[in-house]
VEXRO-362012 format. One line per 5 residues: their letters; for each residue x, y, z of C-alpha. Coordinates in steps of 0.02 Angstrom, whole numbers, plus 50000, padded with zeros to 5 digits. Example, Ala and Ser with C-alpha at 12.3 -4.5 7.8 and 13.67 -1.06 7.14 Angstrom:
! VEXRO-362012
as	50615/49775/50390  50684/49947/50357
! end
This chain:
! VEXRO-362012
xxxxx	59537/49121/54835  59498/48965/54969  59630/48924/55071  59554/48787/55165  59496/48634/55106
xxxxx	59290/48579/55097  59252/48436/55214  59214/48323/55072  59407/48362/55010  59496/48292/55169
xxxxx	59383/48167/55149  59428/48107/54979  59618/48121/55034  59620/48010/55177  59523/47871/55093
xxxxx	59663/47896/54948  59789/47893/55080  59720/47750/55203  59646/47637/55045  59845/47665/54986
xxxxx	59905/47598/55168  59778/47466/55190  59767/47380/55028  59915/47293/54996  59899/47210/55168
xxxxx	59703/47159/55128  59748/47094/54949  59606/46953/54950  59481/47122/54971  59380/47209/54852
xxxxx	59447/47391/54803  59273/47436/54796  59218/47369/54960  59383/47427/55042  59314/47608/55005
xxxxx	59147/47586/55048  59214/47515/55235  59333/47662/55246  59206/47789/55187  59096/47722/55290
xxxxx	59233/47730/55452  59297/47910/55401  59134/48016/55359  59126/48013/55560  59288/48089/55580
xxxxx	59229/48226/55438  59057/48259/55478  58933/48096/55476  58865/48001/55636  58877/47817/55571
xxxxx	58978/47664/55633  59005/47500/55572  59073/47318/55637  59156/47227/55519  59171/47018/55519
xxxxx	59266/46882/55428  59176/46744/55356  59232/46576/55313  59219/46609/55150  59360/46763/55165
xxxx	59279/46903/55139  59197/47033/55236  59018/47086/55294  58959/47244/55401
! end
């Protein structure tokens, strides 16, 4: 029986738990592209190399 949890497990539960957190304060924002940005922020913490910058436009939403 596993007793600990895959990498790509803890992964999928913080972005449940940070996407829960961040998304009624970013209501103008994309579900979708509010999990792509925090994927993209947490695979570092879980195993991946990547970083991103993120930047309002005029417009409202985001880019990276």
């Amino acid at each position: 029986m596993r007793n600990a949890r895959t990498k790509s497990e803890s992964l999928a539960r913080a972005l449940a738990r940070w996407h829960k957190r961040l998304a009624p304060r970013l209501p103008g924002m994309d579900p979708h592209d509010l999990n792509l940005i925090l994927w993209s922020i947490l695979r570092h913490r879980y195993g991946g190399r990547r970083r991103i910058f993120l930047r309002r436009r005029k417009e409202g939403g985001y880019v990276y």
